[in-house]
N, C-alpha and C positions, 0 to 999 in steps of 0.2 A: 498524418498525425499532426494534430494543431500543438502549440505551447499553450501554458495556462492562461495567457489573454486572450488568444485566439478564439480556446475553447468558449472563456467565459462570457466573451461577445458571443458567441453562438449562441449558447445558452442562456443568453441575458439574467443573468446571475454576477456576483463580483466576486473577483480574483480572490477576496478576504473569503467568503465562504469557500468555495473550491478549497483551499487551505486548509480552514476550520474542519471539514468533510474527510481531508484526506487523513487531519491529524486523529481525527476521532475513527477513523477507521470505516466510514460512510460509503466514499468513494475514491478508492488509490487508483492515481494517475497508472495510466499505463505503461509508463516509463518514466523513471528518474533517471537524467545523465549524469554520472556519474562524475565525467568531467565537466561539465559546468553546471551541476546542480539545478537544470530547468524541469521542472514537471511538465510531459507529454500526456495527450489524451488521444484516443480516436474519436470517430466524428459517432461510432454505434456506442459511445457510453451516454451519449445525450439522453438515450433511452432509458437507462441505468439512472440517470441524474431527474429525468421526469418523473419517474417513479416513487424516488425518495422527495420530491415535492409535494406529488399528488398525494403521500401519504401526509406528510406534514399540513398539506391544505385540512385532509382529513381530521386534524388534531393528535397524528400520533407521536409522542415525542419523538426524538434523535435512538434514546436506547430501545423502544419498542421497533423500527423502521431497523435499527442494527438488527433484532430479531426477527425480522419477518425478510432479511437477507440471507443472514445465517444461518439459521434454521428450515430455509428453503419451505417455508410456514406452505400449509395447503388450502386450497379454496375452503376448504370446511371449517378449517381454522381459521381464516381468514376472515368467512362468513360471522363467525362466535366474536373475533375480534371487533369488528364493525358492529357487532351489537350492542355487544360493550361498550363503549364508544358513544352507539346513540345516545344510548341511557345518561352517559356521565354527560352530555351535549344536552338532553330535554331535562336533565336534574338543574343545570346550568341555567338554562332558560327559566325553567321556574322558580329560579333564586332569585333572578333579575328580574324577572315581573313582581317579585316580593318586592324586591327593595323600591321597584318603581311605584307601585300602591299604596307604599310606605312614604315614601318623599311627597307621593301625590295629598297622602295624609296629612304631612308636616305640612304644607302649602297652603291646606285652606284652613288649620290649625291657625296659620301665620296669618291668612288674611281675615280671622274672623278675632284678630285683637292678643291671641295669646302671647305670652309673655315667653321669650328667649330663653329663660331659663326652663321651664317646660315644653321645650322641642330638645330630643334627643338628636344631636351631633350626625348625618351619617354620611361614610365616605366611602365612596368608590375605591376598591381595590387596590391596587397596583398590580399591574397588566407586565406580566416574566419578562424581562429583556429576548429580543427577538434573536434570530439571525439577520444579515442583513439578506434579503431576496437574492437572495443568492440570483544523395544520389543512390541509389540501392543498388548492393551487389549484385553480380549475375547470378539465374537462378542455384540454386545449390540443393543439394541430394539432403533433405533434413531428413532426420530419423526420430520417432517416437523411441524412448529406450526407459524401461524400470529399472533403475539404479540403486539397490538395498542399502541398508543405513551403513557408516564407515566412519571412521576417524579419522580425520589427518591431521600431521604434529609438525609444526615448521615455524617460521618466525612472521610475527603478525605486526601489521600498521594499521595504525587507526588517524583518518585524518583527512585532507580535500586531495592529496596529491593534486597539488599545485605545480611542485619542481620536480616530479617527476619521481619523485620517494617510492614508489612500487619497481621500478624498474634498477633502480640501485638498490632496493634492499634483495632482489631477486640477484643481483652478481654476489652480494653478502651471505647468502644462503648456500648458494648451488657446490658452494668447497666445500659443505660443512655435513652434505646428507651421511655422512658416515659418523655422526654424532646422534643423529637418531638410531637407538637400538633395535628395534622392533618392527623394521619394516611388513610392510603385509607385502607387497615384492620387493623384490634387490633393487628398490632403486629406480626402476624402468619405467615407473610415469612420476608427473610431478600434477598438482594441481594450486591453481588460484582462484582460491574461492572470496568471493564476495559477500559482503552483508550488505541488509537494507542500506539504503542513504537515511542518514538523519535530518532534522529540520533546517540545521546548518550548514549544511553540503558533505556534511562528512561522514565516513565509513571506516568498517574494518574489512582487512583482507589480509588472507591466510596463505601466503608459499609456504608449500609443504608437501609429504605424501603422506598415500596410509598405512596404516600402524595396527599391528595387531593388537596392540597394549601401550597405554602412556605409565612408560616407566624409566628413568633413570635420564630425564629429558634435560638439557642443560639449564642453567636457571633463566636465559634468555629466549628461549624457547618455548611456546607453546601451543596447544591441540585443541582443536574445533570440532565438535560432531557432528555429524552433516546425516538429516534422518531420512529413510527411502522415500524416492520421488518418481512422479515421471516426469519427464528430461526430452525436452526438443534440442537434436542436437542439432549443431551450426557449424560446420567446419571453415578454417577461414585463417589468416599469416597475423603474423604479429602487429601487422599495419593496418590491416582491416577491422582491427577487433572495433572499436566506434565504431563502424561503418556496422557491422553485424548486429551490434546489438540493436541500434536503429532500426534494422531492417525487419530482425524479431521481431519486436515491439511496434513499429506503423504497417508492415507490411504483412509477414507471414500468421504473425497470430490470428488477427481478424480476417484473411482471406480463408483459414483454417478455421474458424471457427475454437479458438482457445482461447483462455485469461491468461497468465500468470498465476500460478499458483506461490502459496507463501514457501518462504525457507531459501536459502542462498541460492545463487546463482557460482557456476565457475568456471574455471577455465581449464582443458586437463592438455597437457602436456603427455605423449607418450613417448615410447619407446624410440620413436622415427624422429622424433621433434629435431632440430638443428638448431637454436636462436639463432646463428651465423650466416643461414642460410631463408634469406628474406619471403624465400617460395615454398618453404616449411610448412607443414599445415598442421595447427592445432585445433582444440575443440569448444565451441561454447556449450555451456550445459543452462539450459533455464527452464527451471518448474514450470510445470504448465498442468492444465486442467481442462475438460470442458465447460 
């Protein structure tokens, strides 16, 4: 797994596009750290990353190139698209041999005595602003697991956890689960769920469980829906948890052949969990896809 310099040496492209790509939705790094906010890549999205050049060389904008990702667009479409394409490309060309036969006009217009005020003005366009040219745990038992949609209601941070704010607000919660009414079990798992990182380094996360219903919740409190996923699960102590996600993300996905799929990532605490007991094993959960 390179960092975003790494990467964009690779790729001889700059760190500014990489960005610009990820905020547009183009090409999301394979990993944001969480704790220090570095954007990760593997070395197979260069493939990913040629692609959306080679269509841009093609002339396709930024949002057509989001389409023909997303829409997993098919060769026969693909084909229609490039026709399209030519067409606006030889309509192109035969605007500019106009204006060239045109100017060539004004020229000998101009050397045969004409007077400046009977030469019509003509300017070249303005041409779009461009982009610029753009230790791992021991093996572990992961599991594929469909996990249906659920709600869980707990108390939420939003922010870099810098001073360690996730972990003190988890002693601030764990007296209080019998403030939530509605458990979907007594109590017997807890989960910390994650959201994206932002451009800033910052996030929200949710300590909480799930809830049959958000209702009578105290006013410091509140509930996140988490919609059905598939779930590579990671099992791993409260000390590893960096060290796992890491490993997700540079090592097990791409040897597995999976992305990241979108929607939170968590963490689930069950039944057995100990905090006190540093050999404890909980669980990572992270969407995935092929």
């Amino acid at each position: 797994m390179l960092k975003i310099g790494e990467f964009a040496k690779k790729a001889r492209v700059s760190v500014k596009t990489l960005r610009y790509y990820d905020e547009c939705g183009l090409l999301k790094p394979a990993w944001k750290d969480r704790f220090s906010g570095y954007r990760h890549y593997h070395l197979n999205q260069l493939e990913d990353l040629n692609r959306i050049l080679a269509l841009k060389e093609l002339g396709f904008s930024l949002d057509q190139i989001r389409t023909i990702q997303e829409e997993e667009v098919s060769i026969s479409q693909l084909r229609t698209m490039l026709h399209l394409k030519q067409g606006e490309l030889t309509a192109e060309i035969e605007a500019r041999n106009e204006r060239l036969a045109l100017i060539e006009a004004r020229l000998k217009q101009l050397d045969a005595g004409a007077d400046l005020s009977e030469i019509t003005s003509v300017q070249e366009p303005t041409k779009p602003d461009e982009i610029e040219p753009i230790k791992e745990p021991d093996k572990m038992n992961v599991e594929i697991k469909t996990v249906p949609a659920f709600t869980a209601a707990g108390m939420k941070y939003h922010g870099k956890n810098e001073n360690q704010e996730i972990a003190a607000m988890w002693q601030k919660i764990n007296p209080r689960w019998n403030e939530i009414k509605h458990p979907a079990k007594p109590y017997e798992a807890a989960y910390g769920i994650c959201g994206e990182m932002e451009e800033d380094g910052s996030f929200s996360y949710l300590a909480g469980v799930a809830v049959e219903k958000v209702e009578d919740l105290p006013a410091d409190l509140e509930s996140w829906d988490v919609p059905e996923q598939n779930y590579a699960v990671f099992p791993c102590t409260l000390s590893e948890i960096h060290q796992t996600y890491e490993y997700a993300h540079g090592t097990w996905m791409p040897e597995n052949n999976y992305k990241r799929a979108d929607g939170p990532d968590y963490e689930y605490y069950d039944e057995h969990f100990n905090p006190a007991d540093p050999k404890s094993v909980l669980y990572i959960y992270i969407p995935v896809k092929k």
